[in-house]
PDBQT receptor file of N, H, CA, C and O in Angstrom, charges set to zero:
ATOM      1  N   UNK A   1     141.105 -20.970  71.684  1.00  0.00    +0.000 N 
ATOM      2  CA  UNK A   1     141.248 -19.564  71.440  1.00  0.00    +0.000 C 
ATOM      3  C   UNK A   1     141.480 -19.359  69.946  1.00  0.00    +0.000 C 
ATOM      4  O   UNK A   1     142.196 -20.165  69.350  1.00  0.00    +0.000 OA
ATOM      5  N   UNK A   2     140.947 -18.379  69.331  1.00  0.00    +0.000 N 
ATOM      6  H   UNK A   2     140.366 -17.725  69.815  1.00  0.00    +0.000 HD
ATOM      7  CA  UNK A   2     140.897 -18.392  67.849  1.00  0.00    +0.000 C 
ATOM      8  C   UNK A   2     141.311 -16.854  67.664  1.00  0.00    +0.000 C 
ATOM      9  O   UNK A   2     140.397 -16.072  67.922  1.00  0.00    +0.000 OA
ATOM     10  N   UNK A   3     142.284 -16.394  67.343  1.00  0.00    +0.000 N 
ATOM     11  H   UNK A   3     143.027 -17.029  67.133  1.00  0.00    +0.000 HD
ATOM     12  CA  UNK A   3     142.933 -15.069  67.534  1.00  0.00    +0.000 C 
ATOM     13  C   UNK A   3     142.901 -14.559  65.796  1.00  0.00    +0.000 C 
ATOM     14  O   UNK A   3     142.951 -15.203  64.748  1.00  0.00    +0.000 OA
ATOM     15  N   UNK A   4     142.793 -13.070  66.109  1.00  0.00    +0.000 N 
ATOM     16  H   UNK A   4     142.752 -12.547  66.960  1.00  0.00    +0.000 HD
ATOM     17  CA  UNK A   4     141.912 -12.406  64.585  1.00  0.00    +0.000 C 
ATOM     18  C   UNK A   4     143.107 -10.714  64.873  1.00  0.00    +0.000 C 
ATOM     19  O   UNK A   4     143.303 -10.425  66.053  1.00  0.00    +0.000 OA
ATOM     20  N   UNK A   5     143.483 -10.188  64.253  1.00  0.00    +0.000 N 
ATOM     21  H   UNK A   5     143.324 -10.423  63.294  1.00  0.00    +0.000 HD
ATOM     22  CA  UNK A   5     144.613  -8.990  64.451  1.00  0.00    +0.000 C 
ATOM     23  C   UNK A   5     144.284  -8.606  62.728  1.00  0.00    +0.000 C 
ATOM     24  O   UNK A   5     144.125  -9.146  61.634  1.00  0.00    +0.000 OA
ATOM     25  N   UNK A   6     144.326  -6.922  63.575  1.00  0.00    +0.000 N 
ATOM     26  H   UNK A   6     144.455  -6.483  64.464  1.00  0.00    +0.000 HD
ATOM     27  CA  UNK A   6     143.661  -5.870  62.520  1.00  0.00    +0.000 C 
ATOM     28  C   UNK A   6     144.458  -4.740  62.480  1.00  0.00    +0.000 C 
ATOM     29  O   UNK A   6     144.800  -4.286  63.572  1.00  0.00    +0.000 OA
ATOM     30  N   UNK A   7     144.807  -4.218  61.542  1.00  0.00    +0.000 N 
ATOM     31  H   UNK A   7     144.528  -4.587  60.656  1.00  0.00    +0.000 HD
ATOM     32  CA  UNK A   7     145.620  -3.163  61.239  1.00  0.00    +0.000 C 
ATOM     33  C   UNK A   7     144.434  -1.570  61.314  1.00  0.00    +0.000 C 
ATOM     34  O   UNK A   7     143.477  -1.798  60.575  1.00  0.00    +0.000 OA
ATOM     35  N   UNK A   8     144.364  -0.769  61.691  1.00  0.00    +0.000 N 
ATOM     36  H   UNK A   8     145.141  -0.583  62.292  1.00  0.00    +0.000 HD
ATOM     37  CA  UNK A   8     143.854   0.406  61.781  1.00  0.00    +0.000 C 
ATOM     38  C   UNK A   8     142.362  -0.040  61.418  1.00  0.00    +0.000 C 
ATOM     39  O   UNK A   8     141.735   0.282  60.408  1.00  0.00    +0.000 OA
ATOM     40  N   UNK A   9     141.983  -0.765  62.358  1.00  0.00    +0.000 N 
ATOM     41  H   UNK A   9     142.492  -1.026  63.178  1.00  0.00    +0.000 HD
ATOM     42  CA  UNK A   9     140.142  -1.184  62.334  1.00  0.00    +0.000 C 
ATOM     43  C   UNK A   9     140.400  -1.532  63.979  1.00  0.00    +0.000 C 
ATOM     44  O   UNK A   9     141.304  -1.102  64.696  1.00  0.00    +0.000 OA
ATOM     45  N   UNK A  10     139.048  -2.668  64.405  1.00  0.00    +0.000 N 
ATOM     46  H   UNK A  10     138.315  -3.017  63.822  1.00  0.00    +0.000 HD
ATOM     47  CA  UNK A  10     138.750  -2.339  65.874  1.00  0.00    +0.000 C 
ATOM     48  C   UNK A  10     138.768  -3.865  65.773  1.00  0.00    +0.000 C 
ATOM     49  O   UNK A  10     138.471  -4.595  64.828  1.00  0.00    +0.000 OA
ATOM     50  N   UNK A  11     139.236  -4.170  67.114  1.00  0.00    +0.000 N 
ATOM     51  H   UNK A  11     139.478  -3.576  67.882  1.00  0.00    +0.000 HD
ATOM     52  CA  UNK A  11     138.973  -5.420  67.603  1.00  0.00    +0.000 C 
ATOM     53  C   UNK A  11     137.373  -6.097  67.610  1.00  0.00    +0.000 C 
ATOM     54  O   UNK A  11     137.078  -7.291  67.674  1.00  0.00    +0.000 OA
ATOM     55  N   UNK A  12     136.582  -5.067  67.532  1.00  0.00    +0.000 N 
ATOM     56  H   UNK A  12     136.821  -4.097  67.480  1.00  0.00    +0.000 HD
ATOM     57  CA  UNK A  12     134.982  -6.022  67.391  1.00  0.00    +0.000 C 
ATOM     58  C   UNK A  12     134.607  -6.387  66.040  1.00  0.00    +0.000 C 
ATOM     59  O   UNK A  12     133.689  -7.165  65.777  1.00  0.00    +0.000 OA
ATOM     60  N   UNK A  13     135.382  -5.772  65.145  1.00  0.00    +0.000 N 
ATOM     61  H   UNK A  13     136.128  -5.140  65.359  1.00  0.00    +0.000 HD
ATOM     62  CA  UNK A  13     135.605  -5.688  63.679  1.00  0.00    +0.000 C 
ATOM     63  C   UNK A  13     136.460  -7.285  63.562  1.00  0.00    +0.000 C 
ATOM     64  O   UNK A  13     135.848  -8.184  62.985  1.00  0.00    +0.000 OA
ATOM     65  N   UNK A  14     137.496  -7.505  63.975  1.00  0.00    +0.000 N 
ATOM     66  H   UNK A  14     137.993  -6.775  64.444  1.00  0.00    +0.000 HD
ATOM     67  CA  UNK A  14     138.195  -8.570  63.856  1.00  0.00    +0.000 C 
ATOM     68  C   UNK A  14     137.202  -9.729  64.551  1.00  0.00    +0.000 C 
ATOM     69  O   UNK A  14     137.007 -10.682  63.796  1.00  0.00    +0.000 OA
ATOM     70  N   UNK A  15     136.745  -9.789  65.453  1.00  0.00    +0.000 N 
ATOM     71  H   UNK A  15     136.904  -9.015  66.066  1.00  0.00    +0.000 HD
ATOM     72  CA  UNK A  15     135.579 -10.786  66.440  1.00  0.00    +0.000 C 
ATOM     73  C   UNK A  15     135.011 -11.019  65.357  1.00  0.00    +0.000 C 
ATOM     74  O   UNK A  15     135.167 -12.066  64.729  1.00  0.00    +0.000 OA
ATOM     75  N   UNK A  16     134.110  -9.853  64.923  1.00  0.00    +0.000 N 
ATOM     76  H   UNK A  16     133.983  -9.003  65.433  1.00  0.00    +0.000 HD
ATOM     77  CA  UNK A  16     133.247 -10.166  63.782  1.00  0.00    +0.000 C 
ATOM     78  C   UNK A  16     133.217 -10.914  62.740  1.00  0.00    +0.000 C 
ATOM     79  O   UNK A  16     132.178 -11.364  62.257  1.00  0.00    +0.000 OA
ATOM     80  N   UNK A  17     134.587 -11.150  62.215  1.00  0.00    +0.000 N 
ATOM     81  H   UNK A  17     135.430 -10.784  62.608  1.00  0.00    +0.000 HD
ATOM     82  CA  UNK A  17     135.288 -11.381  60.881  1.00  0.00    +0.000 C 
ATOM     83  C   UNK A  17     135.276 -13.403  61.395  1.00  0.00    +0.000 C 
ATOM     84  O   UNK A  17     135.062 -14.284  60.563  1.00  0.00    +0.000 OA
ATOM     85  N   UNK A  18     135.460 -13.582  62.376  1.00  0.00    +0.000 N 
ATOM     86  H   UNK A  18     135.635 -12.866  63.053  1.00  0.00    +0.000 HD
ATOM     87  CA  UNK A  18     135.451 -14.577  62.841  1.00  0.00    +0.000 C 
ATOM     88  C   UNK A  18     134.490 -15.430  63.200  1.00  0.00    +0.000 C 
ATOM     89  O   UNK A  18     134.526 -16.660  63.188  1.00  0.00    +0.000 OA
ATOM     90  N   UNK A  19     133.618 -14.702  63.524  1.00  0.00    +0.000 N 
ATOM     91  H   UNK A  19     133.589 -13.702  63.533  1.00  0.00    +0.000 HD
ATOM     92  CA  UNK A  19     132.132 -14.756  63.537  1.00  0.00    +0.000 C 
ATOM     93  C   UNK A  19     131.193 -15.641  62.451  1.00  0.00    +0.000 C 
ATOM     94  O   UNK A  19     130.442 -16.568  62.757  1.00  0.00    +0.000 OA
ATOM     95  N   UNK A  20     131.472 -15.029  60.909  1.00  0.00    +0.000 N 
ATOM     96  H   UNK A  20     132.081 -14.276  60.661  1.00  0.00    +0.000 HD
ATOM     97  CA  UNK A  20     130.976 -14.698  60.159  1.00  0.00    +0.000 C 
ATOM     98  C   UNK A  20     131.621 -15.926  59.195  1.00  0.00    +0.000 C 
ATOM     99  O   UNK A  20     130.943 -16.506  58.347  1.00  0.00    +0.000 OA
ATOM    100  N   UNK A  21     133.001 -16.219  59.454  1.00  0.00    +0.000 N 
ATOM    101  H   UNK A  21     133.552 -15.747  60.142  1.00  0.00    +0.000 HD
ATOM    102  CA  UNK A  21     133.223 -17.396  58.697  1.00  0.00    +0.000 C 
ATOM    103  C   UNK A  21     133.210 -18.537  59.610  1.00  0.00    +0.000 C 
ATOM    104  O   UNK A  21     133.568 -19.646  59.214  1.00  0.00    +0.000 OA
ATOM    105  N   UNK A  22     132.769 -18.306  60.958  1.00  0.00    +0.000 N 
ATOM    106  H   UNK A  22     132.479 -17.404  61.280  1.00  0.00    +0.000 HD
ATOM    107  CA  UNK A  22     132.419 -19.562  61.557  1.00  0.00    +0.000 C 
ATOM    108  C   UNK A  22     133.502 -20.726  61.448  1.00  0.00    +0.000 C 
ATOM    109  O   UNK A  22     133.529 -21.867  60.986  1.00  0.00    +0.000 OA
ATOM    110  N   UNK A  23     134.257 -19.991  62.012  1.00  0.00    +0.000 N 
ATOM    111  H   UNK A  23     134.235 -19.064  62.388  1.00  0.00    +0.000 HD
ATOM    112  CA  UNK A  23     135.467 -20.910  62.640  1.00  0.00    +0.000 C 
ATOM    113  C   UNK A  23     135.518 -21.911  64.043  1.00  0.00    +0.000 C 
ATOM    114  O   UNK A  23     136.207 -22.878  64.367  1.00  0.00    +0.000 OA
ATOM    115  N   UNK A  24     134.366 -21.112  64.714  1.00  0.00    +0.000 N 
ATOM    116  H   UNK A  24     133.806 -20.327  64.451  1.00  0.00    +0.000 HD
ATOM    117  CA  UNK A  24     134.409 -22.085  66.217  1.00  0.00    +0.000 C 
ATOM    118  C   UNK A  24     134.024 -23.390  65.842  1.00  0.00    +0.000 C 
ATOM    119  O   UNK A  24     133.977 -24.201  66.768  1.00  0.00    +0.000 OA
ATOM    120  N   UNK A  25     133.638 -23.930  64.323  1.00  0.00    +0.000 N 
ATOM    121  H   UNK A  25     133.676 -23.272  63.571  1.00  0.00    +0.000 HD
ATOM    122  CA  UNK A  25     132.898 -24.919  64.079  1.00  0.00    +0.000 C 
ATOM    123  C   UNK A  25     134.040 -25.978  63.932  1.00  0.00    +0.000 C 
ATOM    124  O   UNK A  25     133.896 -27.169  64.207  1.00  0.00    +0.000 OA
ATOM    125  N   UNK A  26     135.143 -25.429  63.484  1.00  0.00    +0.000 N 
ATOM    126  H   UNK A  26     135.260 -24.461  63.260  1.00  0.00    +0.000 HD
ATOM    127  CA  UNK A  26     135.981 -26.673  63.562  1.00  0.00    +0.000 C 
ATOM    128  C   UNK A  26     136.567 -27.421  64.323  1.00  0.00    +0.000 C 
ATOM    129  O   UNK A  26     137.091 -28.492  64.016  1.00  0.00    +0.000 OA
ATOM    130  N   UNK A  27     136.509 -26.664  65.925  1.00  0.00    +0.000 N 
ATOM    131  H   UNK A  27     136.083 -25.794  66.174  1.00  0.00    +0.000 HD
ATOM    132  CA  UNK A  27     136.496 -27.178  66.778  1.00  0.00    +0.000 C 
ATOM    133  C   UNK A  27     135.348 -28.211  67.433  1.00  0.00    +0.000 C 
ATOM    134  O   UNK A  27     135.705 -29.222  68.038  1.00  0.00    +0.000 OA
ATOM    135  N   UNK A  28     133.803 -27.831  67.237  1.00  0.00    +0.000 N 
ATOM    136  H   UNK A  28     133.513 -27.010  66.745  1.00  0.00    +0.000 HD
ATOM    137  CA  UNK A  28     133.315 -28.314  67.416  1.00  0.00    +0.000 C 
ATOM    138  C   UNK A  28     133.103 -30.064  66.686  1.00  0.00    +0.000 C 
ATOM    139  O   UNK A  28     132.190 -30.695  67.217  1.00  0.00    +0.000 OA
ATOM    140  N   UNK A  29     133.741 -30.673  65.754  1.00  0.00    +0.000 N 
ATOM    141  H   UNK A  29     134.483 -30.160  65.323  1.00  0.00    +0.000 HD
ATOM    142  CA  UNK A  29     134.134 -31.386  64.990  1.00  0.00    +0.000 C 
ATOM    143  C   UNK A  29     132.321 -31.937  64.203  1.00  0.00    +0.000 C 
ATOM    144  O   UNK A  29     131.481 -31.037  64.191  1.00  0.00    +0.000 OA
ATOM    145  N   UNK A  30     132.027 -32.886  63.812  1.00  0.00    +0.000 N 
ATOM    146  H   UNK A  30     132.709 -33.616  63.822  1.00  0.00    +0.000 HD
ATOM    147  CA  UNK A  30     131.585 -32.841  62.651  1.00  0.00    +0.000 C 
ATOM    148  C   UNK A  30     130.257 -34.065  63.754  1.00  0.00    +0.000 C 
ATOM    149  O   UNK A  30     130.322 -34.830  64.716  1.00  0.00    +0.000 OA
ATOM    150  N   UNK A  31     129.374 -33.623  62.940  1.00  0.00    +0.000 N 
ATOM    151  H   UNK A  31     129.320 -33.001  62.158  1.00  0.00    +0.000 HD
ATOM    152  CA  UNK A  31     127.929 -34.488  63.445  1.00  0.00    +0.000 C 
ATOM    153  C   UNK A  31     128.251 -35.484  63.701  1.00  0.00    +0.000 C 
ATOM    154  O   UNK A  31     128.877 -36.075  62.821  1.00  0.00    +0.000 OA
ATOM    155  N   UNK A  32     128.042 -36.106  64.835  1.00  0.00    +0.000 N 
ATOM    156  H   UNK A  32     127.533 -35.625  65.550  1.00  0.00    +0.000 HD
ATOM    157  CA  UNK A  32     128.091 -37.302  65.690  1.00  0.00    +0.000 C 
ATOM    158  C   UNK A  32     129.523 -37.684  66.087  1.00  0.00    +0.000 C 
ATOM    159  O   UNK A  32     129.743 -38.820  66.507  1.00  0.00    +0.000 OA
ATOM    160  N   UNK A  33     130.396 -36.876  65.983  1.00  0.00    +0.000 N 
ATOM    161  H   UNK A  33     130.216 -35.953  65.642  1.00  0.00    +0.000 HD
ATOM    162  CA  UNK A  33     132.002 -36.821  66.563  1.00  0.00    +0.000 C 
ATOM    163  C   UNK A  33     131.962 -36.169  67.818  1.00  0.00    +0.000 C 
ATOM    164  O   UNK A  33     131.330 -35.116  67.899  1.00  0.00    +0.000 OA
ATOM    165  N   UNK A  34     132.457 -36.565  68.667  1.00  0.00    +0.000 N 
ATOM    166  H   UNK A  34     132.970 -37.420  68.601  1.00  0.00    +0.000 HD
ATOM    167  CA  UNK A  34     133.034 -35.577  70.076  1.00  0.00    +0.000 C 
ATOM    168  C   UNK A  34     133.561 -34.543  69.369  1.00  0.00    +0.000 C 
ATOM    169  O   UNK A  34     134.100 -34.300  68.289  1.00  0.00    +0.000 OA
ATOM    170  N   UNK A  35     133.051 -33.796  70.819  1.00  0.00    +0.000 N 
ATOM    171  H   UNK A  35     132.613 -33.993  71.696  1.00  0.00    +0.000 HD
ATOM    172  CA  UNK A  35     133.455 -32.519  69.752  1.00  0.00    +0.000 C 
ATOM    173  C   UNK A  35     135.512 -32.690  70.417  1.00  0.00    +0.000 C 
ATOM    174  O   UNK A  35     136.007 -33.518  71.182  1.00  0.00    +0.000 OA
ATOM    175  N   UNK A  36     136.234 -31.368  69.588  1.00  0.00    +0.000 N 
ATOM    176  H   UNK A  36     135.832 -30.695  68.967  1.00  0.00    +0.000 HD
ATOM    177  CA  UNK A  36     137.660 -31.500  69.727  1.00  0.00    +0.000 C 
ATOM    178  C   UNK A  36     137.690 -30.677  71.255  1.00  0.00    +0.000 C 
ATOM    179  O   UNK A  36     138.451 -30.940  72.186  1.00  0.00    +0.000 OA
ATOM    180  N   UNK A  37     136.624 -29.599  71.219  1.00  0.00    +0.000 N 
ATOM    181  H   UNK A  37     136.006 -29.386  70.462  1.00  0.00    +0.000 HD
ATOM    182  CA  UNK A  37     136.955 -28.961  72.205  1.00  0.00    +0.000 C 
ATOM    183  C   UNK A  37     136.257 -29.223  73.469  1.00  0.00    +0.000 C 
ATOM    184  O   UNK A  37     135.152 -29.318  72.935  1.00  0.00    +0.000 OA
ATOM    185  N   UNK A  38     135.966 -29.446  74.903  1.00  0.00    +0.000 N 
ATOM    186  H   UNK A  38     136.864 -29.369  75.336  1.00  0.00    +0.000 HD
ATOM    187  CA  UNK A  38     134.624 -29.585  75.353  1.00  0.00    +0.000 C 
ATOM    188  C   UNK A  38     135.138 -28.175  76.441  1.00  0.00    +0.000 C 
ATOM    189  O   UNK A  38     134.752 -28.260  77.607  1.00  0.00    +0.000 OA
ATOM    190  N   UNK A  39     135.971 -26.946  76.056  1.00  0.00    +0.000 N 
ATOM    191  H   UNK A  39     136.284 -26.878  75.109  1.00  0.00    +0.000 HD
ATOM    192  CA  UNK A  39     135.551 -25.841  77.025  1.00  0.00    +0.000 C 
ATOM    193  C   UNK A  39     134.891 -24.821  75.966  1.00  0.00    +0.000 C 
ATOM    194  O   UNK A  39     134.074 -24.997  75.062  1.00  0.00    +0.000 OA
ATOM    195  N   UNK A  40     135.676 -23.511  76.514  1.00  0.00    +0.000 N 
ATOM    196  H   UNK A  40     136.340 -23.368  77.248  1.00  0.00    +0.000 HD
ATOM    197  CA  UNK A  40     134.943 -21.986  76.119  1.00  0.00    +0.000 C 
ATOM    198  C   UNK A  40     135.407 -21.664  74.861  1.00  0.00    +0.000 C 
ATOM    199  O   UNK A  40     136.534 -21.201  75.036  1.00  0.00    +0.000 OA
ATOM    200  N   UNK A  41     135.131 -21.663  73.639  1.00  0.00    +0.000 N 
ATOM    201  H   UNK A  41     134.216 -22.040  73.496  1.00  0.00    +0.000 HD
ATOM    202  CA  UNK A  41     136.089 -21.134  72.988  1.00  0.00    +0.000 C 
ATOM    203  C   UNK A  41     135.770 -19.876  72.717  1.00  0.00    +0.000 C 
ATOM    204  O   UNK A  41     134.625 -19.482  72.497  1.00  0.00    +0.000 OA
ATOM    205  N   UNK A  42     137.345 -18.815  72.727  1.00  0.00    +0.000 N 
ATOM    206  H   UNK A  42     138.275 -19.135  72.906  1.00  0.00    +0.000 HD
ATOM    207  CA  UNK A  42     137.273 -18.089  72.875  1.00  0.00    +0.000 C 
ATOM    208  C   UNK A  42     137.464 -17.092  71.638  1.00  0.00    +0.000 C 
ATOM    209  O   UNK A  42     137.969 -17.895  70.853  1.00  0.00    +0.000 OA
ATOM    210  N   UNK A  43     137.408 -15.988  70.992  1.00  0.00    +0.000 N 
ATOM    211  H   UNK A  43     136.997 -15.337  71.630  1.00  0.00    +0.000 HD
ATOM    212  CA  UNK A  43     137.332 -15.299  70.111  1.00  0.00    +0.000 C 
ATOM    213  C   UNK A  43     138.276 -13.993  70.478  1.00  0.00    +0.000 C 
ATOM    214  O   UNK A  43     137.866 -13.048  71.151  1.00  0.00    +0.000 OA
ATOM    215  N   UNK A  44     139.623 -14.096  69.921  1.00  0.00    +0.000 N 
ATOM    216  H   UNK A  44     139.956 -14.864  69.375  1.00  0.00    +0.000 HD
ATOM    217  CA  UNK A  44     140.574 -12.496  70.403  1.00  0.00    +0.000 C 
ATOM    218  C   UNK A  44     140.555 -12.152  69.360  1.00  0.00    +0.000 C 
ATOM    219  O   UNK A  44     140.873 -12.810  68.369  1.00  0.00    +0.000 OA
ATOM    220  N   UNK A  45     140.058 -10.708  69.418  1.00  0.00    +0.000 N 
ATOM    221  H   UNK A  45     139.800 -10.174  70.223  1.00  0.00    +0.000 HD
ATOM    222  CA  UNK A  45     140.290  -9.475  68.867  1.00  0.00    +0.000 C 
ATOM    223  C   UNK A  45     141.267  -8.720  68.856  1.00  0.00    +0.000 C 
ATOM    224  O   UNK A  45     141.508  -8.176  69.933  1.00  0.00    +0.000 OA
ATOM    225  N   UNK A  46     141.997  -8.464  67.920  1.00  0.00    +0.000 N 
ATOM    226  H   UNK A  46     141.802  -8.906  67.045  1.00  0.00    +0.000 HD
ATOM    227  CA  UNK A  46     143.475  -7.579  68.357  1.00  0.00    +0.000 C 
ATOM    228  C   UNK A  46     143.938  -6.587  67.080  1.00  0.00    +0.000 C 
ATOM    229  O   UNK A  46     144.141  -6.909  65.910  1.00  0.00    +0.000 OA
ATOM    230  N   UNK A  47     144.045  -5.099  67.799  1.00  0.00    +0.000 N 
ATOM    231  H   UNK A  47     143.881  -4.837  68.750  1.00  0.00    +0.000 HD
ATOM    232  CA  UNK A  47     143.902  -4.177  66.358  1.00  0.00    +0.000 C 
ATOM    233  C   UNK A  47     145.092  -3.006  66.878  1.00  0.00    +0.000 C 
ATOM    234  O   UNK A  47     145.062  -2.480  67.991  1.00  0.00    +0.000 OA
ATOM    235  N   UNK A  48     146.103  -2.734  65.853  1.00  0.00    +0.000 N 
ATOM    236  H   UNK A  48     146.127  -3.161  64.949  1.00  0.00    +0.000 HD
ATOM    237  CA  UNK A  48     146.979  -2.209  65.907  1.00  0.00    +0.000 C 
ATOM    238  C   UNK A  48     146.529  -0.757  65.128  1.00  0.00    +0.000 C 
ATOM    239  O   UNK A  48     146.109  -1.022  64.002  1.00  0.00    +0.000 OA
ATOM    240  N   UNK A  49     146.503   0.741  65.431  1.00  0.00    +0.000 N 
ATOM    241  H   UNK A  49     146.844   0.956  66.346  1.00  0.00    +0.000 HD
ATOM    242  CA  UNK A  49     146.478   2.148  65.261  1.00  0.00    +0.000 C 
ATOM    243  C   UNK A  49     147.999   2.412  65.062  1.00  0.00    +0.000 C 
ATOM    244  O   UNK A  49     148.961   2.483  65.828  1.00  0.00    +0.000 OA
ATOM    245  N   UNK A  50     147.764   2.565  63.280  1.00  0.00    +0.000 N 
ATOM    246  H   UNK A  50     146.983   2.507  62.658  1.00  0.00    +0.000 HD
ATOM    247  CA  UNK A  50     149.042   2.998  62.959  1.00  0.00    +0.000 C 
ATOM    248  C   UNK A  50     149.551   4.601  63.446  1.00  0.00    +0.000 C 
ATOM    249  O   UNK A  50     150.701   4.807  63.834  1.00  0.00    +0.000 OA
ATOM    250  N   UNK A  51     148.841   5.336  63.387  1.00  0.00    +0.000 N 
ATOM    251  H   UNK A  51     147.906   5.169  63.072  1.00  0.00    +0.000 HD
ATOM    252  CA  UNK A  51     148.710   6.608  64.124  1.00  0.00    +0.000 C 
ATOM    253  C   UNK A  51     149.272   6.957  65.306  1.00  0.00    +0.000 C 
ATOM    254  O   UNK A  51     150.276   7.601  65.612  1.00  0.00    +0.000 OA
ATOM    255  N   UNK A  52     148.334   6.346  65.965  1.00  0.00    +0.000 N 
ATOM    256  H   UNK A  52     147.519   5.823  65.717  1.00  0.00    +0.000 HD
ATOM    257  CA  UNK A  52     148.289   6.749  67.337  1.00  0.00    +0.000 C 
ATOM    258  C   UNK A  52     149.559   5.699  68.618  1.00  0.00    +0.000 C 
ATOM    259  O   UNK A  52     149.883   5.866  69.794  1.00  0.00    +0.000 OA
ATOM    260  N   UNK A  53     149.932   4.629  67.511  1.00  0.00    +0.000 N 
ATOM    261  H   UNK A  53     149.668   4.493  66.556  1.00  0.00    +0.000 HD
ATOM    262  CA  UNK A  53     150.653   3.109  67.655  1.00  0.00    +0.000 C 
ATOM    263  C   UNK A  53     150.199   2.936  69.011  1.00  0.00    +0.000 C 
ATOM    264  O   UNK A  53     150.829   3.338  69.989  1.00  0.00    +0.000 OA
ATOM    265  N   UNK A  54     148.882   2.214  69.062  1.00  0.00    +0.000 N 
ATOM    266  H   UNK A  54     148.371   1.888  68.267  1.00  0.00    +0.000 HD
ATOM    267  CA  UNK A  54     147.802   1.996  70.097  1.00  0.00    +0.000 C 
ATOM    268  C   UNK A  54     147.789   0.376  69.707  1.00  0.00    +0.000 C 
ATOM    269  O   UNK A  54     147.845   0.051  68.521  1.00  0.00    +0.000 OA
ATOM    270  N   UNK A  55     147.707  -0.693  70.835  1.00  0.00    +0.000 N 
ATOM    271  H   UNK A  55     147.661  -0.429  71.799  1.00  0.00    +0.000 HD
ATOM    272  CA  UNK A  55     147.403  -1.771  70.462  1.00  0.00    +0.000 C 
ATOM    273  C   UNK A  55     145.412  -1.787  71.238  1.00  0.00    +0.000 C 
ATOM    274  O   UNK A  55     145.098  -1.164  72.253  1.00  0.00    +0.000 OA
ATOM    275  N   UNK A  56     144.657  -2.450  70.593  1.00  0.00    +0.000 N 
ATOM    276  H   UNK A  56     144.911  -2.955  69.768  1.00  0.00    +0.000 HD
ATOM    277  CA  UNK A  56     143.397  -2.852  71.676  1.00  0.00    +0.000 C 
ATOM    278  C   UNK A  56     143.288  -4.193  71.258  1.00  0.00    +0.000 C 
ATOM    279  O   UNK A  56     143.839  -4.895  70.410  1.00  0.00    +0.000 OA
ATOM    280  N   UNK A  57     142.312  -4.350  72.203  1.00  0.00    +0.000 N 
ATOM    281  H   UNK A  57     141.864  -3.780  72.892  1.00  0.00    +0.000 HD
ATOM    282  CA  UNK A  57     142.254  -6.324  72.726  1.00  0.00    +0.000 C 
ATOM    283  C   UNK A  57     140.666  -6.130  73.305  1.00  0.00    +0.000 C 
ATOM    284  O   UNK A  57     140.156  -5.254  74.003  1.00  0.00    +0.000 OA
ATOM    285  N   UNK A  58     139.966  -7.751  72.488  1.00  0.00    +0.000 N 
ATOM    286  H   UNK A  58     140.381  -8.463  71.921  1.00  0.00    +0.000 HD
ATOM    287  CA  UNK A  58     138.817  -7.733  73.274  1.00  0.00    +0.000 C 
ATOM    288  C   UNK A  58     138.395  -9.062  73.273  1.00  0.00    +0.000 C 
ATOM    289  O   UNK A  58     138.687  -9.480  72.153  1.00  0.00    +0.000 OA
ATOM    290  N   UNK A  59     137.783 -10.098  74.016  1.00  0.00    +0.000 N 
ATOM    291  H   UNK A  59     137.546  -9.758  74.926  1.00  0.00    +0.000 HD
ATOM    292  CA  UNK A  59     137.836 -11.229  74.004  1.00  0.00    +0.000 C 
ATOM    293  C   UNK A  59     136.691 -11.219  74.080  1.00  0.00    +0.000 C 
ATOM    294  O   UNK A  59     136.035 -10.247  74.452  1.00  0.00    +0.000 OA
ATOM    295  N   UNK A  60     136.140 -12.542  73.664  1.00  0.00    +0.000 N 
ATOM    296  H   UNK A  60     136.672 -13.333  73.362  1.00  0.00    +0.000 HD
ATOM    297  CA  UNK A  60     134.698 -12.896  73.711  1.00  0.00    +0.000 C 
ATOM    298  C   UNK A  60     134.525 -14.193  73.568  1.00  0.00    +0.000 C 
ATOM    299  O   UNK A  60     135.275 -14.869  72.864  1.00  0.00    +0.000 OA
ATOM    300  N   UNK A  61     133.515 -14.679  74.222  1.00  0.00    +0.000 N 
ATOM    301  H   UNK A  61     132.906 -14.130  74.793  1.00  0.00    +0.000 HD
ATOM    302  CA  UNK A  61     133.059 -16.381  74.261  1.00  0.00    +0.000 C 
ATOM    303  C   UNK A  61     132.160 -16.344  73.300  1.00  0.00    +0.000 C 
ATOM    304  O   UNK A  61     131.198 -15.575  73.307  1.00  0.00    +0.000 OA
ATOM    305  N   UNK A  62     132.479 -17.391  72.173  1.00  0.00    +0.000 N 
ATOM    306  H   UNK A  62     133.260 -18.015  72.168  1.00  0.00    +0.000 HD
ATOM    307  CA  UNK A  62     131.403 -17.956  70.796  1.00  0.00    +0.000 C 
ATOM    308  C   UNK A  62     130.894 -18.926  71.357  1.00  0.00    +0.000 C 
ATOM    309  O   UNK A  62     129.720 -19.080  71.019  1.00  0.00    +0.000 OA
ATOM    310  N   UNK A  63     131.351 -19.828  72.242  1.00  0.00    +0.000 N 
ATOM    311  H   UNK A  63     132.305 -19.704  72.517  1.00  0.00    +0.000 HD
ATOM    312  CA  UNK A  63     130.422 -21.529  72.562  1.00  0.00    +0.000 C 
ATOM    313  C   UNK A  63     130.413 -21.705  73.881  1.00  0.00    +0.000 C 
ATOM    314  O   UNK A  63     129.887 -22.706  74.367  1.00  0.00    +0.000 OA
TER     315      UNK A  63
């Protein structure tokens, strides 16, 4: 699970951010290594509305 938390933006915004620097890769470990992980890894999104003091959550499978 690779967890991403956002201040007054959106949880697909935070996914994204995670996405993009390609973090699931370090789990996957390095050419011709087992990988570290062999399940789902998962991608949480988590964004706090200073406003409205709303938490949202969105999960998603990268591998």
């Amino acid at each position: 699970m690779i967890p991403e938390w956002k201040i007054d933006s959106t949880p697909k915004e935070a996914i994204s951010q995670r996405k993009d620097k390609k973090h699931m890769l370090r789990f996957l470990g390095k050419m011709g290594e087992t990988p570290k992980c062999i399940g789902r890894i998962l991608a949480v999104g988590s964004s706090y509305e200073r406003k409205s003091k709303e938490h949202f959550c969105k999960v998603e499978a990268l591998g």
